[in-house]
C-alpha positions as CSV (number, residue, x, y, z in Angstrom):
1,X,-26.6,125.8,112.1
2,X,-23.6,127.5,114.3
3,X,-24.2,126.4,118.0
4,X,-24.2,129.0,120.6
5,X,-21.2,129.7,122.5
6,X,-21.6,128.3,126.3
7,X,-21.7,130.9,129.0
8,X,-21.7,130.7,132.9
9,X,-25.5,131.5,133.0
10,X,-26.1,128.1,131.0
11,X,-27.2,125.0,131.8
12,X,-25.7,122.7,129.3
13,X,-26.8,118.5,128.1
14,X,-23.7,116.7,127.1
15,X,-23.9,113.2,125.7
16,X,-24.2,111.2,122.4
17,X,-27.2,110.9,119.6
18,X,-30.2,110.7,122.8
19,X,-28.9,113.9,124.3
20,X,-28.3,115.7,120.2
21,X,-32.0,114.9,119.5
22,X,-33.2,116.6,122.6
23,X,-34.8,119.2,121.8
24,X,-34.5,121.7,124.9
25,X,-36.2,124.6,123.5
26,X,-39.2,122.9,122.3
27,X,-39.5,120.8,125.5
28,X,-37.9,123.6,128.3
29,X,-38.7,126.9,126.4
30,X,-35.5,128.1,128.4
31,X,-33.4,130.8,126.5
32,X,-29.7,129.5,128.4
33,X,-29.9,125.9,127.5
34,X,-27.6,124.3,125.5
35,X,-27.2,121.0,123.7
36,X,-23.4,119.5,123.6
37,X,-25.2,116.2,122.7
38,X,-23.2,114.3,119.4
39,X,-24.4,111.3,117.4
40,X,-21.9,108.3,118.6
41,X,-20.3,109.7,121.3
42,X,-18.5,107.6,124.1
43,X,-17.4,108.4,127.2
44,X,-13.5,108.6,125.4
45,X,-14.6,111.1,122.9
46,X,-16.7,113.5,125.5
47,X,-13.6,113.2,127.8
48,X,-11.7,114.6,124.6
49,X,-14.2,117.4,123.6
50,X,-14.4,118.5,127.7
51,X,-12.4,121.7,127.3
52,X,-15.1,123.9,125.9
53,X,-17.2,123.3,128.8
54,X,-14.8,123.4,131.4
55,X,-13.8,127.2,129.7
56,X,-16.9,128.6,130.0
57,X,-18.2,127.3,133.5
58,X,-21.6,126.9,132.7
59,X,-24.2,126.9,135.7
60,X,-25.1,123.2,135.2
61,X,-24.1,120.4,133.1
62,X,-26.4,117.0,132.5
63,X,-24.7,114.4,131.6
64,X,-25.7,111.2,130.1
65,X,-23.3,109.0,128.3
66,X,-22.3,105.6,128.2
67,X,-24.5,103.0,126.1
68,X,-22.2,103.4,122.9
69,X,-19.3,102.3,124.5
70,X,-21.7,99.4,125.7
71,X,-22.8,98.6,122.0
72,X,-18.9,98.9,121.2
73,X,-18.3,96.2,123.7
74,X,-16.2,98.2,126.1
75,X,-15.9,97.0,129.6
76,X,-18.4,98.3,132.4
77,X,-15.3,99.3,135.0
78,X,-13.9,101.2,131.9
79,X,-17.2,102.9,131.2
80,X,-17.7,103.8,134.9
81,X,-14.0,104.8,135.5
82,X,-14.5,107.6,132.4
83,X,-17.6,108.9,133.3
84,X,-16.4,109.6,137.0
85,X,-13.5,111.1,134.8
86,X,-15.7,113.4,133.1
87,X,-17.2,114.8,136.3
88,X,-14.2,114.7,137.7
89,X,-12.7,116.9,135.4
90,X,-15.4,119.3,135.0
91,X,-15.9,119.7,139.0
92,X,-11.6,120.3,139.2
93,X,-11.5,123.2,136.7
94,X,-15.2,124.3,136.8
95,X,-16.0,124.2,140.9
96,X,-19.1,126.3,140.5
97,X,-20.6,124.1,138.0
98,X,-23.5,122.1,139.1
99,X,-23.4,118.6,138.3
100,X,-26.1,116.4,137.4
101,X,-25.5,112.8,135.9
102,X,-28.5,110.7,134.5
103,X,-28.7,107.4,134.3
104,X,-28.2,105.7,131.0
105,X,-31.8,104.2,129.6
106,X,-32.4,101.2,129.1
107,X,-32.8,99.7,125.7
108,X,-35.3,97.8,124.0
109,X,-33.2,94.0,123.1
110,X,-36.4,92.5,121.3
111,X,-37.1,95.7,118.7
112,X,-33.5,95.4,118.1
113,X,-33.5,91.9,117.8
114,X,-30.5,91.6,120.1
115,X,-30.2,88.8,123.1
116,X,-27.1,90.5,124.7
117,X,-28.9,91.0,128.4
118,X,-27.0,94.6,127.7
119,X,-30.1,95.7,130.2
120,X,-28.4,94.0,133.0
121,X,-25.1,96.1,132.4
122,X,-26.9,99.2,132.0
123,X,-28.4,98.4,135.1
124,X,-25.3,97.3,136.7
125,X,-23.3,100.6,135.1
126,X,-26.3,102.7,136.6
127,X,-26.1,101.2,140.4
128,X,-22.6,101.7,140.5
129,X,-22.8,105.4,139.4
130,X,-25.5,106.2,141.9
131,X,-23.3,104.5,144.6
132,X,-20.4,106.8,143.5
133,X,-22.0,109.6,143.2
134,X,-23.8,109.9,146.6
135,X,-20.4,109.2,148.2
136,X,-19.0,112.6,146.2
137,X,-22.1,114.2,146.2
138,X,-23.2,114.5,142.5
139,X,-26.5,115.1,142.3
140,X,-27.7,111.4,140.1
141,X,-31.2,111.1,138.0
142,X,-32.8,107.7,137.7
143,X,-34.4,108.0,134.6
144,X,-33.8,103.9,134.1
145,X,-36.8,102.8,136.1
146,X,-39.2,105.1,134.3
147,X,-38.6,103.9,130.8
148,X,-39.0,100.5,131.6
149,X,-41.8,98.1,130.2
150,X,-43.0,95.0,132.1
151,X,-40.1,93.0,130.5
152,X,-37.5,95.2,132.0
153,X,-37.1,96.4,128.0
154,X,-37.2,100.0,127.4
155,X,-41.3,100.6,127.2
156,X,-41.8,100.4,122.9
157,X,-43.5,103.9,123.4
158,X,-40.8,105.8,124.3
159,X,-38.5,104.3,121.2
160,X,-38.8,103.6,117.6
161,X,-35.8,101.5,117.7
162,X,-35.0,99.8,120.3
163,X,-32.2,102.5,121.3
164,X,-33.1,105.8,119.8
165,X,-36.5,108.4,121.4
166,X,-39.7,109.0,120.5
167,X,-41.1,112.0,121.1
168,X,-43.2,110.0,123.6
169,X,-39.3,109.4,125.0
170,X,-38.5,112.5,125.2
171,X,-41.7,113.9,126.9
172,X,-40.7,112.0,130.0
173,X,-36.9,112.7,130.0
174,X,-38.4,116.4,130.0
175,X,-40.4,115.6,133.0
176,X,-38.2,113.8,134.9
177,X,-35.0,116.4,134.6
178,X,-37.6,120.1,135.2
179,X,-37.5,119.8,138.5
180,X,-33.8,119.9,138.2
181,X,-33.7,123.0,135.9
């Protein structure tokens, strides 16, 4: 199915296979919403696929990217230096543009059988990216706290993997970014 083209009325999700699930329309019912969310995405490759956006100057852009490069093993400053990039980038050549950046969720280690305390760098990733962006001004979503369970795991009812949404999941990310809308 052809996505549709990005104006400067949309609002616009960017991000990896959490954001391409999303489903906006079912969850928003909004007509100018648009997914730019792609399975395995890091913060390299949505640097790299940045131009269509910045062209059309949508309204808004959420933006939540970050854990693949995580899973991938890439350093936390490198992660936080390329998502500053990205909003960067889109506020220099699309001013107008309103920018929102969520937090990246936290994962569940036990359903995916993984000891790697990757919560803690999420964690770590997230405080420095709200730090940053109050200094410049970019609007941030803590979304982190909210999907957390009483192990500081991502709650199993919002994930049937450890990683990947429920519609439970989803639900609440609705929630949490209307207000925003």
């Amino acid at each position: 199915m052809p996505r549709s083209p990005i104006t400067p009325a949309d609002i616009v999700f960017l991000g990896d296979s959490l954001t391409e699930a999303f489903n906006l329309e079912r969850h928003f019912g909004l007509p100018n919403l648009r997914n730019r969310g792609l399975s395995g995405d890091t913060t390299h490759q949505v640097i790299y696929r940045l131009q269509e956006i910045i062209n059309a100057k949508p309204k808004k852009v959420f933006l939540m990217i970050g854990i693949n490069d995580l899973f991938w093993g890439e350093e936390e400053v490198t992660v936080f230096q390329n998502i500053v990039k990205i909003l960067e980038t889109i506020r220099e050549n699309s001013p107008d543009t309103l920018l929102y950046l969520q937090s990246i969720l936290p994962v569940n280690e036990t359903v995916m059988f993984s000891d790697e305390h990757i919560n803690l760098m999420i964690f770590s990733l997230n405080d420095s990216l709200k730090r940053w962006c109050k200094k410049q001004k970019v609007e941030f979503l803590e979304l982190y706290g909210d999907f957390l369970n009483n192990q500081g795991e991502m709650d199993r009812r919002y994930t049937y993997d450890g990683v990947h949404l429920a519609e439970e999941g989803y639900e609440l990310w609705a929630k949490l970014t209307r207000p925003c809308l």
